[in-house]
N, C-alpha and C positions, 0 to 999 in steps of 0.2 A: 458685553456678551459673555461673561462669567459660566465656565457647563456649557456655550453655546457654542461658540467661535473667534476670531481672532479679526476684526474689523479691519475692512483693506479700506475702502471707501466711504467716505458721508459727503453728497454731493449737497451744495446750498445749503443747509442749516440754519432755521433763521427763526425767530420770536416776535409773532404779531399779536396784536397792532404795537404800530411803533410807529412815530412819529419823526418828522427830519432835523424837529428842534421845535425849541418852546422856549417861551418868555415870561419871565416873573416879573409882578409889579411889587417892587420894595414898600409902596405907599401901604398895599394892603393884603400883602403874601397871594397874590390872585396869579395863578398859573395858566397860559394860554397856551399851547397846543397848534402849531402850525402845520406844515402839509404833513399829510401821512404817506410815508414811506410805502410804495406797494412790493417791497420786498422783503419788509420785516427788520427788525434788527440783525447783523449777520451772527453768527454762531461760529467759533475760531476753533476747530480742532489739531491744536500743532503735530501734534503727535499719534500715530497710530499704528498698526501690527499688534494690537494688542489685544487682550480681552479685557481690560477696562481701559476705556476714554475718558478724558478731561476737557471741555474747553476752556480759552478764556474765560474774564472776566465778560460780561453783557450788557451793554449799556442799553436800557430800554426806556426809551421819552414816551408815554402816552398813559391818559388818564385812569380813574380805577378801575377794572372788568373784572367780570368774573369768566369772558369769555377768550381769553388768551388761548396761542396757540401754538404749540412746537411743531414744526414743521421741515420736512425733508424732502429734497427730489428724488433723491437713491442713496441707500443704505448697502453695502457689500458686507458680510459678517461672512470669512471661508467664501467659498464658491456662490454662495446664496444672495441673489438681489433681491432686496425691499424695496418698490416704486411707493414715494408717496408716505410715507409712515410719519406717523407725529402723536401728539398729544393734545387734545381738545379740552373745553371748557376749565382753562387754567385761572386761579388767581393773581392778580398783581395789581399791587398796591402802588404808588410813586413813594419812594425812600425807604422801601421794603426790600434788603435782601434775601434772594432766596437761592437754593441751593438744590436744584431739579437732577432728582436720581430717575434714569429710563431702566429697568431691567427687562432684557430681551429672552425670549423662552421660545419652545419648547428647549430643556436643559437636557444636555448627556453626556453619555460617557465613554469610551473607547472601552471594547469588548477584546481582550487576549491580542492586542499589537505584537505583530512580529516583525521583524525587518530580515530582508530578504539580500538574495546576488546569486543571479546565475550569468554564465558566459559558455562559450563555446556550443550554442547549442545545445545546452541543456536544457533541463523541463523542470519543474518544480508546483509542488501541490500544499495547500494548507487546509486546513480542517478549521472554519469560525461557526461560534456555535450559531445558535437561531438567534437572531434579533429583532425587534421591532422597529429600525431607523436604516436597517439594512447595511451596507460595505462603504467603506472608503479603500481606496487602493492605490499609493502614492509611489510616483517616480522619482529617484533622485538624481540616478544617472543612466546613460541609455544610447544603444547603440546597434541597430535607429527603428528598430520595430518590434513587435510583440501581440499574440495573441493570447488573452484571457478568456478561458470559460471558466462560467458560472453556473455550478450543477451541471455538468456536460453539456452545456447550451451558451456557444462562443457568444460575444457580449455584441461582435462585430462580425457582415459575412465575408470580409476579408480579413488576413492581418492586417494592422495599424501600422502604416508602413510613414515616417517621419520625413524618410528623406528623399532625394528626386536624383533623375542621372537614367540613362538610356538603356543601363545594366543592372537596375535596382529591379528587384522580384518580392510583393509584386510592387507596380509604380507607385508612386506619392499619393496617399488619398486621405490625407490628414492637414488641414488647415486653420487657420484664425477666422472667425464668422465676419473681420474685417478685412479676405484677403490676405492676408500677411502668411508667409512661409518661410519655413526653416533655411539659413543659407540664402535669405537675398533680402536685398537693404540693408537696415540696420539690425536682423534678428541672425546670432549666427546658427550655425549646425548645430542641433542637439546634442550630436556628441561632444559640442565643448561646454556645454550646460552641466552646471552642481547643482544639486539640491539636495534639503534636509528634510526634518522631520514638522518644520515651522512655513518653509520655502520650498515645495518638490517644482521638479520641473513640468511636473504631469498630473493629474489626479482624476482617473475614474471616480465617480459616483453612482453607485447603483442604491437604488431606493426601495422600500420595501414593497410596492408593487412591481420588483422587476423593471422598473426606467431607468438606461441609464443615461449620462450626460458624463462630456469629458470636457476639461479644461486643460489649457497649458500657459507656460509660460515665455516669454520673447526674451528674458536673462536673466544670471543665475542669482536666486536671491529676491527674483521680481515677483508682481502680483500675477495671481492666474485669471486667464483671459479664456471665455467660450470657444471650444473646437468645431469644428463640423466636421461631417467626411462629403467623399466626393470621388469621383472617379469606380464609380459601382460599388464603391462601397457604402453600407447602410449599418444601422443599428438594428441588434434583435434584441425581443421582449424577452427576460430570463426568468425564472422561475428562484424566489429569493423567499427561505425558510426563514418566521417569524417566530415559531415554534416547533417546540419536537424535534425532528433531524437537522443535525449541525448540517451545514453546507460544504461544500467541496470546493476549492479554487482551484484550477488549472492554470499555468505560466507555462507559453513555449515561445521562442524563435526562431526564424527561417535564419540558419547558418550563412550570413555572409560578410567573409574574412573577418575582421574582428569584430565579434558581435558579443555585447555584455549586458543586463543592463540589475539595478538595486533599485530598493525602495522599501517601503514599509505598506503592510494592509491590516487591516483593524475591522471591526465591526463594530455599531453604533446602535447605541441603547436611549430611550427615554427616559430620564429619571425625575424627580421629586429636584427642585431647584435647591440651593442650601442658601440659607443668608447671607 
């Protein structure tokens, strides 16, 4: 995902038709083809966080087609899931290696990144020009809530309040879409959460129609997982310049005892892919 993003996930990965095994007759090189795999051959990718992937090597049993198939349950690249992506009417020969390059697009590029830190109650404003892919806006550390407008039209109608407790203002109304919360089980406090610029613990996405979507992370360094809100709290539609007037960000927090939080935001641009 080169210009694209940084692949968290490729779930099942696999190349059909394949076969479970097959037998050669030595008398007269005759190749037979036994039961067919209905899962494909699997697809190994050891390694990922990255913007280029490699699998193993692919051991594929099954006769010649022209109608081969790459195939995926879920693809993660950044925040974005792919259900279902693959490659259709593939060639494969038997004792044919081949060497299968996917490049994913639409390609871009980070628009005037700035990395940020306020504490104490402070506000902070940035000026990204107009884009056509719209804002990223990442958390790396955080303590435990914040509100963002975009173009003076807050992103959320409360602040994004992290954490929970009988004296938290306002109360918790941020969570994992699987349940999961800051401070119980296995996911701790936000405020003991790092992130970077590769890893945030948080990341708004607002898109160039004004949608946003939030993700977070359950540890420091981990993959980011979909948010919801809850507890009257809802998302609003923002008005997000594609051209012409740069845009305005707004960063504030509700003061309570120690309250800090950093991160970087960028804007994101479409471009021309590069080789």
């Amino acid at each position: 995902a080169r210009q694209v993003g940084t692949f968290k996930a490729i779930n099942l990965p696999s190349i059909k038709p394949s076969s479970k095994s097959a037998n050669i007759s030595f008398a007269d090189n005759v190749i037979t083809y036994n039961e067919t795999n209905p899962d494909g051959a699997a697809a190994i990718f050891p390694t990922l966080d990255r913007d280029v992937v490699t699998s193993t090597p692919t051991l594929i049993i099954t006769a010649a087609t022209n109608t081969g198939q790459f195939i995926t349950k879920e693809i993660q690249v950044d925040e974005q899931v792919r259900q279902n992506k693959g490659l259709n009417n593939l060639k494969i020969t038997p004792g044919v290696r081949y060497n299968l390059k996917i490049r994913f697009g639409p390609c871009k590029e980070d628009i005037d990144p700035v990395n940020f830190s306020i504490e104490n109650g402070n506000t902070k404003e940035f000026s990204v020009p107009a884009t056509d892919d719209g804002l990223i806006f990442d958390v790396f550390t955080l303590d435990n809530s914040f509100t963002l407008r975009i173009n003076n039209t807050p992103i959320t109608t409360q602040e994004i309040q992290f954490q929970g407790g009988a004296r938290v203002t306002p109360p918790r109304n941020v969570r994992f879409t699987d349940g999961g919360i800051w401070g119980d089980g296995n996911i701790p406090q936000i405020f003991r959460l790092e992130g970077d610029e590769r890893n945030p613990i948080v990341r708004v996405v607002v898109s160039k129609e004004g949608k946003v979507s939030l993700y977070g992370s359950k540890t420091s360094g981990g993959p980011l997982y979909p948010l919801e809100l809850f507890n009257n709290n809802t998302f609003n539609n923002v008005r997000w310049n594609e051209s012409g007037q740069p845009n305005t960000i707004n960063l504030s927090q509700i003061l309570s005892r120690e309250t800090y939080m950093s991160g970087r935001v960028r804007g994101r641009r479409i471009v021309q892919c590069q080789p």
